[in-house]
Structures are given as C-alpha cells and as structure tokens.
C-alpha positions as CSV (number, residue, x, y, z in Angstrom):
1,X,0.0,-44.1,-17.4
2,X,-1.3,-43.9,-13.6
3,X,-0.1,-40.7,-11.6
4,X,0.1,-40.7,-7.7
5,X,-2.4,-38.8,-6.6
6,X,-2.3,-39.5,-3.4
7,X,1.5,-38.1,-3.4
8,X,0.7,-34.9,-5.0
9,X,-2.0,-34.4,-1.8
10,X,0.7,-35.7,0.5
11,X,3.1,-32.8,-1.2
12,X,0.8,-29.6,-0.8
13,X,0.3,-31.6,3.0
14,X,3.7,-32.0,3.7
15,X,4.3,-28.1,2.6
16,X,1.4,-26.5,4.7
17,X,2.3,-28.3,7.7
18,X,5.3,-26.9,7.0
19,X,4.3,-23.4,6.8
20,X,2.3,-23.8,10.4
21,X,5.4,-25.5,11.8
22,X,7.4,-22.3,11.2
23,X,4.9,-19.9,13.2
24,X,7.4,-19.4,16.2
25,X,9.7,-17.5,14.0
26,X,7.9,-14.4,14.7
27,X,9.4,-13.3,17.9
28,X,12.0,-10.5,19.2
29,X,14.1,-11.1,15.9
30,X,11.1,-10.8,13.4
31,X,10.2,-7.7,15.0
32,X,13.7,-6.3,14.7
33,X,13.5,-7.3,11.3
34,X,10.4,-5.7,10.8
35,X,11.5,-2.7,12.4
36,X,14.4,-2.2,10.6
37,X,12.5,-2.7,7.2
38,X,9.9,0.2,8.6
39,X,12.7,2.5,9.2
40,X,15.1,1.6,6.1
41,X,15.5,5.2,4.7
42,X,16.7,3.1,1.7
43,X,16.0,0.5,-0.4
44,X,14.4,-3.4,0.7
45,X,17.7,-5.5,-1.5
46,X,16.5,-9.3,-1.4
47,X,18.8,-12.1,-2.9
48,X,19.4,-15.9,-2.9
49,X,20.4,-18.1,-5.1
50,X,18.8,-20.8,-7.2
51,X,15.0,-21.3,-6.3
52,X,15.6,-19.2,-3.3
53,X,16.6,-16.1,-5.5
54,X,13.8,-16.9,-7.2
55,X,11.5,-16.6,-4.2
56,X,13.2,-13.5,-3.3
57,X,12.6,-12.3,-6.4
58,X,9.0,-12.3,-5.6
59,X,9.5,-11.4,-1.7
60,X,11.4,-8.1,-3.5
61,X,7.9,-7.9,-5.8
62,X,5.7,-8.2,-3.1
63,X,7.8,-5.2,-1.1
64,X,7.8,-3.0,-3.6
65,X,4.0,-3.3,-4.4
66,X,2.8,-2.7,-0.9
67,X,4.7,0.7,0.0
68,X,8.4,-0.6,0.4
69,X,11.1,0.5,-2.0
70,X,13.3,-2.8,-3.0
71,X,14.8,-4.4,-5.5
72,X,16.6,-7.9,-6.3
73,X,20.1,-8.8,-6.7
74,X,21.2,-11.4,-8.1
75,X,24.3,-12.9,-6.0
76,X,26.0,-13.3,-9.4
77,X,25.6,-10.4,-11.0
78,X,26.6,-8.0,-7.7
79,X,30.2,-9.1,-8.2
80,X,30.0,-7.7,-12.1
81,X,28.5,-4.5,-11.7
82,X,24.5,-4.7,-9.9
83,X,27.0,-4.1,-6.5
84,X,26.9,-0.4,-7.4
85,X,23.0,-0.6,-6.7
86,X,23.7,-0.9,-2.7
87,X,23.5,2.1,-0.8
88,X,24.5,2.3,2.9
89,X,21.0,3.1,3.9
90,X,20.0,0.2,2.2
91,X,19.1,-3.4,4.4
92,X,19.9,-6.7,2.7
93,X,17.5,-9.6,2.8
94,X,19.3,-12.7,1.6
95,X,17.4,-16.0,1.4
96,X,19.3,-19.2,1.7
97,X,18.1,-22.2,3.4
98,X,21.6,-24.1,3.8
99,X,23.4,-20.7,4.2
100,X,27.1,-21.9,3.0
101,X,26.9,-21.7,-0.9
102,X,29.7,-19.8,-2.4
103,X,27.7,-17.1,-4.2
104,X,25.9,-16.0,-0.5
105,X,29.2,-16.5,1.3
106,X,30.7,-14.1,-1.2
107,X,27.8,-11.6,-1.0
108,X,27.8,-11.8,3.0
109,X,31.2,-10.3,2.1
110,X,30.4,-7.4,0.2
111,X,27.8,-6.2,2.1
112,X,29.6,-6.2,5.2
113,X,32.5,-4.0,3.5
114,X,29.7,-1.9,2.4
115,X,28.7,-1.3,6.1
116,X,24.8,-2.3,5.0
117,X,22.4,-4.1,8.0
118,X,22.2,-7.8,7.0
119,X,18.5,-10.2,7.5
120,X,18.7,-13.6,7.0
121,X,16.0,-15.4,5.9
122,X,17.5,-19.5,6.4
123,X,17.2,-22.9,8.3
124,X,20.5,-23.6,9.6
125,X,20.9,-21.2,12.8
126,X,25.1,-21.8,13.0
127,X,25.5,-21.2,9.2
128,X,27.9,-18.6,7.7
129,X,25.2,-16.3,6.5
130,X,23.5,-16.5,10.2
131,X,26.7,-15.9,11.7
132,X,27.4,-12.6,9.6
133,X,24.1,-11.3,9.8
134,X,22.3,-8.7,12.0
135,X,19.1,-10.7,12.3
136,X,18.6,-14.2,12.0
137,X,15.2,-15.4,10.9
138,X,15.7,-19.3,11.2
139,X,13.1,-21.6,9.8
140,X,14.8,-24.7,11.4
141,X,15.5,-27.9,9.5
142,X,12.8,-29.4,7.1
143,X,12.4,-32.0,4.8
144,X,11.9,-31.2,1.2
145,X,8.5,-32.9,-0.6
146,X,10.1,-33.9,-3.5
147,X,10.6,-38.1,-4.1
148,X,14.5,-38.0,-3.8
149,X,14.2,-35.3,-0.1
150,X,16.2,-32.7,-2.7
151,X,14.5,-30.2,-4.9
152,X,13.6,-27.5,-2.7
153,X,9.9,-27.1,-2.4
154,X,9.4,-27.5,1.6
155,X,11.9,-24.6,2.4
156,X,11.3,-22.6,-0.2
157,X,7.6,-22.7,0.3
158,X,7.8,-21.7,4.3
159,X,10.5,-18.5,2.9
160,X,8.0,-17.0,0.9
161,X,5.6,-17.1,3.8
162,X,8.1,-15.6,6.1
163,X,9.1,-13.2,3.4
164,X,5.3,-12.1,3.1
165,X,4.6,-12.4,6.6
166,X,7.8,-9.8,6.7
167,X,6.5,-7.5,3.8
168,X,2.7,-7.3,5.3
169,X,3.2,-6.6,8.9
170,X,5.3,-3.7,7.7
171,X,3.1,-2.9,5.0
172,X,0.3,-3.0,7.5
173,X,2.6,-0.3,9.7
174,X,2.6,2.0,6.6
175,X,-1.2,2.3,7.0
176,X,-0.9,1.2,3.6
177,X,-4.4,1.4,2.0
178,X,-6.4,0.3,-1.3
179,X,-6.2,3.6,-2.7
180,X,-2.3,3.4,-2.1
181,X,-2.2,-0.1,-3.5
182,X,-4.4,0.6,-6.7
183,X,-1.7,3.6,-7.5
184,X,1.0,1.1,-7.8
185,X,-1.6,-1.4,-9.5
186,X,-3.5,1.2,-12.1
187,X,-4.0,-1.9,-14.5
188,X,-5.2,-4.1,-12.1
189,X,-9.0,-5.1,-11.9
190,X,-9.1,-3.6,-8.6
191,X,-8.0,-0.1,-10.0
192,X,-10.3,-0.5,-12.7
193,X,-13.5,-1.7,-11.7
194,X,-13.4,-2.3,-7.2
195,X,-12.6,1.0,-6.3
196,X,-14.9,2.7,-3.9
197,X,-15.9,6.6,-3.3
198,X,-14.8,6.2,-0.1
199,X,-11.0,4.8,-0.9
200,X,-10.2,7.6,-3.8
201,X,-12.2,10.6,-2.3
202,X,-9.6,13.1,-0.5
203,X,-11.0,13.4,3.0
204,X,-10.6,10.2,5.4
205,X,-12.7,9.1,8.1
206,X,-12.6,11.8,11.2
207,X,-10.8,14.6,9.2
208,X,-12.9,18.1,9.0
209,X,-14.9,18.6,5.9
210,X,-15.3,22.2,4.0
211,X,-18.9,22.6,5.5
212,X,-21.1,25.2,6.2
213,X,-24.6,26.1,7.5
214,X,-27.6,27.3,5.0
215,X,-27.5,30.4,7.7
216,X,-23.7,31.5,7.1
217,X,-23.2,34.4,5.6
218,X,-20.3,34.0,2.5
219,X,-17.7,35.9,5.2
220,X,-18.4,33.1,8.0
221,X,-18.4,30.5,4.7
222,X,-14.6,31.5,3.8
223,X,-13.5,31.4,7.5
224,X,-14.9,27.8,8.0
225,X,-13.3,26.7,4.8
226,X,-9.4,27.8,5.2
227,X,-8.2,26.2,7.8
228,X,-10.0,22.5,5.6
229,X,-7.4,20.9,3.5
230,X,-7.2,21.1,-0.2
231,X,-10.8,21.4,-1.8
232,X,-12.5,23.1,-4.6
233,X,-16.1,23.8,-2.8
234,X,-18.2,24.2,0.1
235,X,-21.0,21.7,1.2
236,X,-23.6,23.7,2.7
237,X,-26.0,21.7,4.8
238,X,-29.2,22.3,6.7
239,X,-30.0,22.8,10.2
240,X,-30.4,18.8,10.6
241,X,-27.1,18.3,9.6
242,X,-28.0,17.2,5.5
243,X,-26.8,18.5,2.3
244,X,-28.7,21.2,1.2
245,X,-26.7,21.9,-2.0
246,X,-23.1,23.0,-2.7
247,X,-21.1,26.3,-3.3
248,X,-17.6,26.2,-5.3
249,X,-14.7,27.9,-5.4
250,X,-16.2,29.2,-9.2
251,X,-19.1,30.5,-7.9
252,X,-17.5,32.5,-5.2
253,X,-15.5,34.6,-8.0
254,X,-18.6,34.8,-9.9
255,X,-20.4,36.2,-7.1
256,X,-16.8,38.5,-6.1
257,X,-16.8,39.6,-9.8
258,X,-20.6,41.0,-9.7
259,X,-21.9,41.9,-6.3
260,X,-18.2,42.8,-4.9
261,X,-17.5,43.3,-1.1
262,X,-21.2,42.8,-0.7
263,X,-20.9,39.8,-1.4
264,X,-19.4,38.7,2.0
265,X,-23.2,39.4,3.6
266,X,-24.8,37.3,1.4
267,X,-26.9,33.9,3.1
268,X,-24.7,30.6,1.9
269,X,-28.1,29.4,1.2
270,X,-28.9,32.1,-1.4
271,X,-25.6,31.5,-3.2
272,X,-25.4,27.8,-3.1
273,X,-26.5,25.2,-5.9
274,X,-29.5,23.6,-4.9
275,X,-30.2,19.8,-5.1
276,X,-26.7,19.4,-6.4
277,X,-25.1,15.9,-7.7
278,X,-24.1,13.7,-4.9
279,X,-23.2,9.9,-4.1
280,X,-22.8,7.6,-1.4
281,X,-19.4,6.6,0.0
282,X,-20.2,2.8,-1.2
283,X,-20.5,3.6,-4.8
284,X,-18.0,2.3,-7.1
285,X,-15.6,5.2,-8.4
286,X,-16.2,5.0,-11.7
287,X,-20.2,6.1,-11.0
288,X,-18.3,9.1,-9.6
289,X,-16.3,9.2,-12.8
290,X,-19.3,9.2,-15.0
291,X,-21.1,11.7,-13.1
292,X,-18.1,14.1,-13.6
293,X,-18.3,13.5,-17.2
294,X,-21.8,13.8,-18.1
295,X,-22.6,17.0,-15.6
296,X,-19.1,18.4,-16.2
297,X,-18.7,19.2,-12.7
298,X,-15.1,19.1,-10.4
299,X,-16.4,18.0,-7.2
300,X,-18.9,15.6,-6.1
301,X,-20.3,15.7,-2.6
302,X,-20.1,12.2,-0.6
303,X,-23.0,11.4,2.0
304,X,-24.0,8.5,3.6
305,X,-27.3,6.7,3.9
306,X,-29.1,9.4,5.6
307,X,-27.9,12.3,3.4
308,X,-25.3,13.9,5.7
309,X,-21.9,14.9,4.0
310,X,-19.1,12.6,4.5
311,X,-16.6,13.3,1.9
312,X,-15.7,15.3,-1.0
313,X,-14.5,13.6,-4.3
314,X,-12.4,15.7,-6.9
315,X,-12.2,15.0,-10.0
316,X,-8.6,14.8,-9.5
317,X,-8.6,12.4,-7.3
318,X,-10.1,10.3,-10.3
319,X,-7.7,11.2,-12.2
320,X,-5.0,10.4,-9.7
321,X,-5.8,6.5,-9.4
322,X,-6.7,6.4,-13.3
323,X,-10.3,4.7,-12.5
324,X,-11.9,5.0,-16.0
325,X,-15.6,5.3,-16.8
C-alpha cells in the first residue's frame, strides 16, 4: 500500500502556519494573563476536555516544571470530588477551542461560585466560556488538518503553543534558572551530566564573595567575611587580585583553639592553605563533585581564566541538585 506523503508534509504545513497565524494573540489580554499567573499566590488549575484536556494536561506539566505551582482537572471528575482541589487564590486555565461543550459550561459554573479568576484559552471570541471568563485568549477560527476538517490537530496544536508561550514568559519573570530547573528535574540528563560550576555554585554573578587580602590580619579577615552570605571559608588573594590559597571556617577554630586571642593578629597569608584546590566556573559539576570526594574537602574555590576568584562551590550545593560523580 502507497501512503500520501505529500499530505502528511501538507499536515505538519498546515499546523505551523497555523501556529504563526496566531502570533497577535499576545497583546493587553496575554499580558493580563501573564500577570495574573505571576501573581497567583495559588495554584496554575488547567482543564479541557477531550484532546484539549489532554494538551492542558501537558500545559499544567510544563507549569509546574518551570517554577509555577499547578495541577489538572479533569472537567469530569471536579463535579465528583477533584472540585475540593480549588482554592480561591487559585486561577483557572480552561482550554476549549469551540467553548460550548457541557462539561466546560458546567465547570465555567463552578468556578464562578467559587469566586476563582477564569483564562480562557479558545477560538470562538462570543462563546460561553469567553463570555464567563476574566481573560479571553482567542485563537480565532482554524481549520483542522485532518482528511474529514474534524479531529482536532490544527487547534489543539496552536493551544499548546499559547499555553507554552503563557508558561515561559512567566517562567522567564521568575528568573527561573538551570539550577532551578535541574532541582525539579534531578533525573534528567541535564541534572546529571550538563550542569556547570557556575549554575550550582552559591554565589551569582555581581554578589560579594568572602574574600580577603594575603596582608589582612585574621581580625580584618572575620570583619570582611560577616556581612558575605552563607559560606564555609575565606578565599585569600594576592595583591593582583588572584587566589593565593584558602582559609576555612575549620581552620579558624583550629587556630582559636591553639594560639587564642592572638590569633586575631595573625597575617591571612600565614594561616591560609596554599595552592589550594580550585576550578573554573565552566567545569562541569560533577568535576567539582569528584574533587570533593577524592581531597575530602567542603568548599572549592571558583576562578575564571586568569585565576581571580569568582565563586565559591559547597559541597552542599552538590548535594542540593543531586549531581553525582
């Protein structure tokens, strides 16, 4: 048997020029939308029915994964019980591309009793579900790519693009980063082997470092250090700005427990650990990760390509995105 080729192109075709037709949707009303799901001190609920629901499904998936808290329900199923998952901080998302079925009609319903902001996600503009709900995101009317103009493919295709366009821009709000991404994916390949020093260490770009001069005496060490966030250590650096070696919160009790308040004179460069175990910001994490295991160390200095300290890596923070080495 002979399959038309040709009309499978024409159907991916016919479904990407759909997607680019539907551009103009993001306007005043997407942004509301957007800003609503950015503010929602609640839960993200996405529903539809049929192939819609199960594109919400994934829309809800796709929330969830990339900093927003959300669930599905299933239009169904709130009527026997799930309803009790709806809080009145919570915004509903439902997807429906005719916007009259009974199920979504009946759900417009309860969600209006329960007070809860209403998105529509659709592609008839004077439907019942637009109608009812706070923001309309209207696709327009579309022809599906299936032979008999009936299955939904077309619509349901340009939803989940609106419904990621929705979850990224407000993903993309959060700041959401890789490191934040790879906790809610720790058995993903990325967690596992495409992590970077840079995205797990605990210091970001611009923030100040716990780092003092070969010169400083232990008293001027401390002072420098408490007003740095959380670390376990000190990088001391030379007078060109390089790491020189490194001084942790261990050694400083060592050094209280045998030289006392005479310790507080002592030269930072006298008490530090020369030549100490580094790595560049580039490195994969799980170098870091072996490092900590075969030196049995805590923290791990991060410089960049001329030496100079740029981070600080705990072991922790290893620990924290479960990279393994």
């Amino acid at each position: 048997m002979e399959f038309d080729l040709d009309y499978a192109r024409k159907v991916i075709k016919a479904e990407a020029d759909a997607i680019a037709s539907i551009t103009p949707i993001v306007d005043a009303s997407f942004a509301r939308a957007v800003e609503m799901m950015y503010n929602c001190a609640g839960s993200c609920i996405v529903s539809g029915i049929g192939k819609a629901g199960i594109i919400a499904q994934k829309i809800s998936a796709t929330l969830a994964s990339t900093g927003t808290p959300s669930h599905f329900l299933h239009p169904v199923e709130a009527v026997h019980g799930d309803l009790g998952r709806l809080r009145k901080d919570d915004i509903v998302i439902v997807l429906s591309y005719g916007g009259e079925t009974d199920e979504v009609t009946r759900l417009i319903n309860l969600v209006k009793q329960l007070e809860i902001k209403l998105i529509a996600i659709t592609g008839q503009a004077d439907s019942s579900l637009s109608r009812h709900s706070d923001v309309v995101l209207c696709m327009g009317q579309m022809s599906e790519a299936c032979p008999l103009g009936v299955a939904p493919s077309v619509s349901t295709t340009c939803m989940l693009a609106v419904g990621d366009a929705l979850a990224f821009t407000v993903m993309k709000a959060r700041n959401f980063g890789v490191e934040d991404y790879v906790r809610f994916h720790p058995g993903g390949s990325l967690g596992t082997k495409l992590m970077t020093v840079e995205q797990s260490m605990m210091f970001r770009p611009g923030e100040k470092l716990p780092i003092a001069a070969v010169d400083d005496t232990i008293e001027q060490l401390l002072k420098k250090a408490k007003d740095v966030k959380r670390h376990g250590a000190v990088m001391i650096v030379d007078s060109n700005g390089k790491l020189a070696g490194i001084i942790t919160d261990a050694d400083i009790r060592r050094l209280m427990t045998s030289r006392g308040n005479k310790s507080f004179a002592l030269r930072a460069g006298d008490v530090m650990t020369p030549d100490c175990k580094k790595i560049r910001a580039d490195a994969l994490a799980a170098e870091a990760t072996a490092i900590f295991h075969k030196f049995r160390i805590d923290e791990l200095p991060v410089v960049d390509a001329k030496n100079k300290p740029v981070g600080l890596i705990d072991v922790q923070d290893i620990l924290t995105i479960k990279v393994v080495g």
